[in-house]
Every structure is written in C-alpha cells, then in structure tokens.
C-alpha positions in Angstrom: 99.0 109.2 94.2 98.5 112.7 95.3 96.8 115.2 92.9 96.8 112.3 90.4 93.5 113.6 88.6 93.7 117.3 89.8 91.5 119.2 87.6 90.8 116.6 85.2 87.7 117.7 83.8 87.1 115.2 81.5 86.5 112.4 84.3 83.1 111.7 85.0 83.0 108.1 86.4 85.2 106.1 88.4 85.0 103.0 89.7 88.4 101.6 91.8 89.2 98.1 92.1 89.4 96.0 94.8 93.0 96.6 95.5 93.1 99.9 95.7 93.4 100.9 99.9 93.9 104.4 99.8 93.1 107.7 98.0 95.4 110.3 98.2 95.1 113.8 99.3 93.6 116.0 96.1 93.8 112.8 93.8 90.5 114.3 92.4 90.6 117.5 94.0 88.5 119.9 91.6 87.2 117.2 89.1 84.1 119.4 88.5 82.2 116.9 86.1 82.8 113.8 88.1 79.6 112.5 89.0 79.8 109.3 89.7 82.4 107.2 92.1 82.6 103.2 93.4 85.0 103.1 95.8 86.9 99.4 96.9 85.6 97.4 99.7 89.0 97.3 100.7 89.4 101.1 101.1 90.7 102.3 104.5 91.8 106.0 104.0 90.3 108.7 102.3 93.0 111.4 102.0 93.0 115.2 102.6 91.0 117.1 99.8 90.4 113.8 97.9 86.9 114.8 96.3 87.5 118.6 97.1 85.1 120.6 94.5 84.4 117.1 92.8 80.6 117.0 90.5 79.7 114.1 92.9 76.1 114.3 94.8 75.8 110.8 96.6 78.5 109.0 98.2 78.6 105.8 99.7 81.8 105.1 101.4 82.8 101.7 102.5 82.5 99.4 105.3 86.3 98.9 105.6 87.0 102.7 105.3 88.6 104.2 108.6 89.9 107.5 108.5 88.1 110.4 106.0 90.8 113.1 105.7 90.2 117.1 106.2 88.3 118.7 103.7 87.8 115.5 101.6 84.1 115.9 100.6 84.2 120.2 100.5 82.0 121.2 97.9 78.5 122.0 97.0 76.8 119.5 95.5 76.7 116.5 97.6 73.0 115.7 99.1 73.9 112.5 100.5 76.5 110.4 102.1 76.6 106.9 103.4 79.5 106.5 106.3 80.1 102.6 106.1 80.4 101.1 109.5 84.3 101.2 110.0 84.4 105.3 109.8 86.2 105.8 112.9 87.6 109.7 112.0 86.1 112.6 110.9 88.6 115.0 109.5 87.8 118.9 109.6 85.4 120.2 107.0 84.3 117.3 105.3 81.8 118.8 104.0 80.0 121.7 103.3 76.2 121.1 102.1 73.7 122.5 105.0 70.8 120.5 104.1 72.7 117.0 102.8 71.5 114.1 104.6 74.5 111.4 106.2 73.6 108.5 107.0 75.9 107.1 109.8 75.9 103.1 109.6 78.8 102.6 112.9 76.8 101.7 115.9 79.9 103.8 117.5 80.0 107.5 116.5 82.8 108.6 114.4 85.6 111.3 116.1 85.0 114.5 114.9 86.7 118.0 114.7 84.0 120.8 116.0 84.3 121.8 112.4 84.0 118.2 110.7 80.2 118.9 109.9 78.4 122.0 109.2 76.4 123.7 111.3 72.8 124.3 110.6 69.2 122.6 111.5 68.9 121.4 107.9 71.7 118.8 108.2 70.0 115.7 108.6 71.9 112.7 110.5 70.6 109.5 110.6 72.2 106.4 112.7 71.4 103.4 114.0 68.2 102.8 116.0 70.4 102.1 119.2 72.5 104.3 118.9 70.8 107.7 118.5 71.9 108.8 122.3 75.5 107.8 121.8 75.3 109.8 119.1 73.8 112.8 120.5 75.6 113.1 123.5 78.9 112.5 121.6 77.9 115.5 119.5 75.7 117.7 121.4 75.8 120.2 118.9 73.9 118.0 116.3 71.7 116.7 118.9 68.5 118.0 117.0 69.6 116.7 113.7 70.5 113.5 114.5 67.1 110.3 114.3 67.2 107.0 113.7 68.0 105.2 110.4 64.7 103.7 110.8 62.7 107.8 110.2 65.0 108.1 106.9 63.0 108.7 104.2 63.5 106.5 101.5 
C-alpha cells in the first residue's frame, strides 16, 4: 500500500512476486540503502514517489509496466534505467540524474510531461534502431541525446 516501507532504512533488496501489479505511491519513498529491486512481470503501474530518494542505481522496469507515476524515480543515484516495452506514460520528474543513461525498449515513444526528463546534453537515450526519428520528433527537446540501442555501450 501507500508509504508501506517509507523510510525503512533497513531494506536493501527486494524482489516482488509475480502477483504483485501495482506499487503504490511512496511505498519506498526515502529507502536510502535500498539497492537493489526485481520488479513482477506482471507489474502495470508504478505509483507517484514509489522509489523517491531510494539507494537504487539501475533499474529495469518491466515489459507489462504501463504507467510510471510523478516523481517515482527522483533521486540521485540512478545511472541507468531500462523502460520495458509497455511504458506508455511518463509522469513528471521521474528522474533527476543529468548524465544516467535510459534505455527505451517501446518502438512507440512513451508520453511525457515537459518536465518528465531532465534537461541536459549528458542524458543519454537510447531506443530502438527504427525508431530513433519517432522519438526525436516526439521529443524535440532530447533530439541530440537520443541514438540507437544498437551505439549503447555495453
């Protein structure tokens, strides 16, 4: 539920089962030490705040995932981020990191709030080969930042 592991700094892994489809808004909002998270292939909604100021630094969010809520990703650490091919929303300020590198699996891009992504040339986007125009004329703004999944470095 909502703000079920709010400031719980004792968590450090989790790993959700299949039958969990939604996370909450601030369920692990400020879980400073949590490192480490496997979300459900059945996830569809990641809630408002969910992972706000959260220890994580790579996240790989789900295929089945839909909707990633406001804030849900704000913090400092993250370097990377995998968007699973269902992301169809972006919610404002998912994250914060100027220089993390998202890697955008949906051969459709994602709807975004002007303020979903930061701004900054050391964001680096990467999406599918045939898709990089889509992309950048969906977000002009990121137009620079945005190559194909086949430049990523590995």
């Amino acid at each position: 539920g909502e703000f079920a592991f709010y400031e719980f700094e004792d968590l450090v892994d989790v790993v959700f089962s299949d039958n969990v489809t939604q996370i909450k808004a601030n369920a692990f909002n400020t879980c400073t030490n949590m490192t480490s998270v496997t979300l459900s292939n059945y996830l569809e909604t990641i809630g408002t705040q969910a992972f706000y100021l959260s220890g994580l630094t790579s996240v790989d969010i789900p295929d089945s995932v839909t909707t990633i809520g406001d804030e849900c990703l704000y913090m400092s650490s993250v370097t990377y981020v995998e968007f699973g091919t269902g992301v169809q929303t972006l919610g404002k300020r998912i994250l914060t990191v100027f220089d993390a590198v998202l890697n955008f699996k949906s051969t459709t891009p994602p709807t975004k709030d002007s303020s979903s992504l930061p701004s900054g040339n050391d964001l680096k986007i990467y999406v599918p080969d045939n898709s990089v125009y889509d992309y950048q004329v969906a977000w002009p703004e990121y137009a620079n930042n945005i190559k194909p999944v086949s430049q990523m470095p590995s």
